[in-house]
C-alpha angles and dihedrals in degrees: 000000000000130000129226131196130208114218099174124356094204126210095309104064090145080069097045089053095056096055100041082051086051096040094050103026081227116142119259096259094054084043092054087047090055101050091036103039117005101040101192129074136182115238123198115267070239086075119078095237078214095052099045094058091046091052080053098045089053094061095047103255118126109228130171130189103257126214 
């Protein structure tokens, strides 16, 4: 598992929301808490660390891989 960590989810959260729900399986409320509390998430060794935060990075939200 890698963490990643949201440094600024920008002004499309919605969006944020959605691919971090996708990212994780978990439901939209966890997902909201994530992006608006907790700030940082676990994605799957499946998952290109790279292509995660550019996927982030495209929708205007500001990621980082966390220890």
């Amino acid at each position: 598992m890698q963490k990643i960590k949201i440094v600024n989810a920008g002004h499309n959260k919605l969006n944020v929301v959605k691919e971090v729900k996708n990212l994780t399986g978990l439901g939209l409320k966890e997902s909201k808490d994530i992006v608006n509390i907790e700030g940082i998430f676990e994605i799957s060794d499946e998952h290109d660390t790279e292509s995660v935060i550019s996927a982030f990075l495209e929708i205007g939200a500001i990621v980082e891989k966390s220890i």
